[in-house]
N, C-alpha and C positions, 0 to 999 in steps of 0.2 A: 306431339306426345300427349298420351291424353291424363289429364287431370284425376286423381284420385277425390272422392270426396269424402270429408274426415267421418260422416256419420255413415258410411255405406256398411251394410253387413253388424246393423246395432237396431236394440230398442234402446230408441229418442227415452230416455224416460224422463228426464226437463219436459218433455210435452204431457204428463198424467196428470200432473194439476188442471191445469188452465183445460186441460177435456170433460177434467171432472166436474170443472167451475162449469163450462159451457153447458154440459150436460145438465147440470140441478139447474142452472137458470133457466132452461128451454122450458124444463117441467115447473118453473117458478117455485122454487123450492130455495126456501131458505136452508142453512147450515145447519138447524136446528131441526127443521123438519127431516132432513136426510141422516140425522143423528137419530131420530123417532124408529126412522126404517129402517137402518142397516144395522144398530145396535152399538155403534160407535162414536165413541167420542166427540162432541161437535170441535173440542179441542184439537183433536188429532185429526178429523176432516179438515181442519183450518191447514194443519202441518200440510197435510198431502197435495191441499189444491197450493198452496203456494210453495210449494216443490219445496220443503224443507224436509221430508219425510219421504224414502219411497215405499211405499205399502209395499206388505207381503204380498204374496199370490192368491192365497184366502181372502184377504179383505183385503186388496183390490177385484177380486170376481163379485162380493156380496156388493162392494158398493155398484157395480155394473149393474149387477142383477136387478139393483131395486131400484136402478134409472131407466132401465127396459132396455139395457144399450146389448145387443147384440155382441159377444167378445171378437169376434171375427173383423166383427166393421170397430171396433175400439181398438186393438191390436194394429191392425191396418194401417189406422194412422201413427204409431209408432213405430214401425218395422220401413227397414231401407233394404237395400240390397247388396249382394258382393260380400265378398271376408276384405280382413286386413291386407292389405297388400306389402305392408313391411314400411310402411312410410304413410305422413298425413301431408299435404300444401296446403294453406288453407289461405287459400284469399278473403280480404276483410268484407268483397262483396259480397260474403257467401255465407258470414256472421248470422244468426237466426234471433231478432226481438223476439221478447216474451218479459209478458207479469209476472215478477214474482209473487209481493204482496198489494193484493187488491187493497186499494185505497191509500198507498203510500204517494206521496206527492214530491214528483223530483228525480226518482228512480228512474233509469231505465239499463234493463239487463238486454246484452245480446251473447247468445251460447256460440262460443267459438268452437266449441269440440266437447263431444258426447261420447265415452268410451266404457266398455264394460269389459272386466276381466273377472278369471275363477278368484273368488273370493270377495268381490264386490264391484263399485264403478266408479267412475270419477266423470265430473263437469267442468269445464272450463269457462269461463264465461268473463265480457266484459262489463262493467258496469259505469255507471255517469250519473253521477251528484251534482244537479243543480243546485247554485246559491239558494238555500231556504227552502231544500229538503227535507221532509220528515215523515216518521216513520217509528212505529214503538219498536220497543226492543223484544226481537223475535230468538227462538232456536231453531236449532236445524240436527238434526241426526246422520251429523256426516262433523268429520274435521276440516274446515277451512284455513286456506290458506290468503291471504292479502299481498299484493302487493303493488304501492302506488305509483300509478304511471305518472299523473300532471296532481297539482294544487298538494293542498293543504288540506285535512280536517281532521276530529277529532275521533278516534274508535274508540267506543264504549261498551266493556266487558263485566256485566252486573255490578257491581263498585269500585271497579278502576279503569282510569280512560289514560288511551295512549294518542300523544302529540303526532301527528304521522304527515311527512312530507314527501316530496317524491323523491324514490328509491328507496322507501322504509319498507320491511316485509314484517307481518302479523300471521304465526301460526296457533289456532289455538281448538278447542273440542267446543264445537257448534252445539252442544248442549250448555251451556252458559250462554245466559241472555246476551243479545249482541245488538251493537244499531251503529254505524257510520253517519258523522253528522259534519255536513258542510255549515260552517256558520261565514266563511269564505266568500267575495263578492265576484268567486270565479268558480267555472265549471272543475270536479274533479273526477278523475278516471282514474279504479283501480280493476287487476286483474284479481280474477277470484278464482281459486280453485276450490271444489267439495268433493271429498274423499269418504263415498260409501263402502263401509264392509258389511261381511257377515255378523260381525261382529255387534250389531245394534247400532250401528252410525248411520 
């Protein structure tokens, strides 16, 4: 029987960061300089490459435009094939790594399922905290949802931190500053969901 696969008939958009990042390094362009050219934010550049942000369709075409990136060959590599077939399987060989925030130390994301629906999209992803992980406290423009598979650590929500072990779930609006901190001498894995709307998330 053949195997569906959860990203077919989607734009990847967990993949727009880490293309945008690819793309200004190629041109050796700092964050700064690409803020010069497209007229935005180097704040909100920072959102977009570390997938906390999905740009509009405007300003993601201007940031294209001023990296010379052709949309055709950019699109490309977000775009799969097939529609939904009414069902996902997702075998964990088939998990996609990816950066989220450049230069966190400890992190590693793999996107288990990438979905878009009328009125926004949603990511799935798993994540793994190494003991003496870190990482500042970032937002994200989606509502996240936490919930932890193995260990212990602490989640930090601008001035209050919640105890979290495993089988604790954290839902909260990914615009308040957030950071997961293993201070733990074990590895911790939680599942993370992020909930884009229309709506500015």
């Amino acid at each position: 029987m053949k195997q569906e696969s959860a990203n077919q008939g989607q734009l990847e958009y967990y993949k727009i960061g880490g293309l945008v990042r690819k793309y200004r390094k190629e041109k050796d362009l700092k964050l700064l300089d690409l803020s010069t050219l497209t007229g935005i934010k180097s704040a909100m550049l920072s959102k977009i490459e570390n997938g906390r942000m999905v740009p509009t369709i405007p300003t993601l075409f201007t940031i294209i435009q001023k990296l010379g990136i052709k949309p055709d060959v950019f699109f490309a590599q977000l775009s799969t094939e097939n529609d939904f077939p009414g069902y996902f399987f997702l075998p964990k060989d088939g998990f996609t790594s990816y950066e989220k925030e450049e230069g966190a130390v400890g992190y590693q994301y793999q996107s288990i399922l990438e979905y878009n629906f009328e009125g926004g999209a949603f990511q799935i992803s798993l994540l793994t905290l190494q003991p003496g992980s870190q990482r500042s406290l970032v937002t994200t423009s989606a509502y996240e949802f936490i919930y932890v598979i193995d260990g212990n650590l602490l989640y930090q929500l601008e001035d209050k931190t919640f105890h979290m072990t495993a089988g604790d779930a954290l839902f909260f609006d990914g615009n308040i500053a957030h950071v997961p901190v293993n201070n733990s001498n074990a590895t911790v894995r939680l599942l993370v969901l992020y909930l884009f709307t229309d709506q500015g998330k």
